[in-house]
C-alpha positions in Angstrom: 115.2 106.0 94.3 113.4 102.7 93.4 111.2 101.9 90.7 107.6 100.5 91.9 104.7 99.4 90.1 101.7 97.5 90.5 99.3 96.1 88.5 96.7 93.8 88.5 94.9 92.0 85.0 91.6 90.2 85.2 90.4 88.2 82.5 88.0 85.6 82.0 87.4 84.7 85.7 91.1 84.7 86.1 93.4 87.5 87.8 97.2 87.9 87.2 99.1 90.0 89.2 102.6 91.8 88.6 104.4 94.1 90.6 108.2 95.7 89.9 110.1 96.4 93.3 108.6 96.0 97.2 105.1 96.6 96.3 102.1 94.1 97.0 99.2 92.3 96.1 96.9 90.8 98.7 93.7 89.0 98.4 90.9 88.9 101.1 89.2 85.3 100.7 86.8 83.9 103.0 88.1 86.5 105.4 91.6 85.2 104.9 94.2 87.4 104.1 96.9 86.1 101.4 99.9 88.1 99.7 99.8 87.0 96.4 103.0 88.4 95.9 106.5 87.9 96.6 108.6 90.6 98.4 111.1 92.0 95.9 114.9 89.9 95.8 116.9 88.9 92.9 116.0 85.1 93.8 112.3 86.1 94.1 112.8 88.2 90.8 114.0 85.0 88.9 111.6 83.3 90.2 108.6 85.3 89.3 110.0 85.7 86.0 109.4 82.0 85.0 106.2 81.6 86.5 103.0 83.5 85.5 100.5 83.4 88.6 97.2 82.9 88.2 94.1 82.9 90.5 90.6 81.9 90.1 88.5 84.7 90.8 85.7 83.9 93.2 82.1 85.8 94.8 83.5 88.2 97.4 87.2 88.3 96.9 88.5 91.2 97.2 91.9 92.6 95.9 94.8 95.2 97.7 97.1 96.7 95.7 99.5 98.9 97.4 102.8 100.1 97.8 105.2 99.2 100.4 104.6 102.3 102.3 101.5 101.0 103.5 103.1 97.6 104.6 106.2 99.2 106.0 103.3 101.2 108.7 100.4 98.5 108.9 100.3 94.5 109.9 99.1 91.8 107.7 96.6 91.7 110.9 95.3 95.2 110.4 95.1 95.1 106.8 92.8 92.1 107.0 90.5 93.1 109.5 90.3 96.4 107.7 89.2 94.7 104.4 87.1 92.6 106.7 85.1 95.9 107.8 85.1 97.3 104.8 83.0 94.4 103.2 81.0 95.2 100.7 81.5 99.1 101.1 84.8 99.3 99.5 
């Protein structure tokens, strides 16, 4: 059994997300779909653990957190255009 969390912290106009194991973080801006996080390895582990991400928030992102249940069933495609439906209803 794996270990998975996600999490997401937004301060000051500024988000920074985390994630332990295969779960992800996507961001929806200007109707373009973006994983802002890396796909659990030891190299990407390493990786991740010297560099803190950062985004700018900005009007009308929006922000997926999810496990990789949903990824391992739904395309990058589908989850965009789903977020792109949703708008301003989700």
């Amino acid at each position: 059994m794996g270990t998975k969390v996600v999490s997401m912290l937004v301060n000051g106009g500024k988000v920074y997300p985390t994630r332990v194991g295969d779960s992800r973080i996507y961001q929806l801006r200007d109707n373009k779909l973006t994983q802002m996080t890396a796909d659990h390895s030891m190299l990407n582990e390493d990786l991740e653990r010297r560099k803190m991400t950062e985004e700018e928030i900005r009007s009308k992102d929006y922000y997926l957190l999810c496990s990789d249940g949903l990824t391992d069933l739904v395309s990058d495609q589908e989850i965009q255009q789903t977020m792109i439906d949703c708008g301003n209803d989700c």
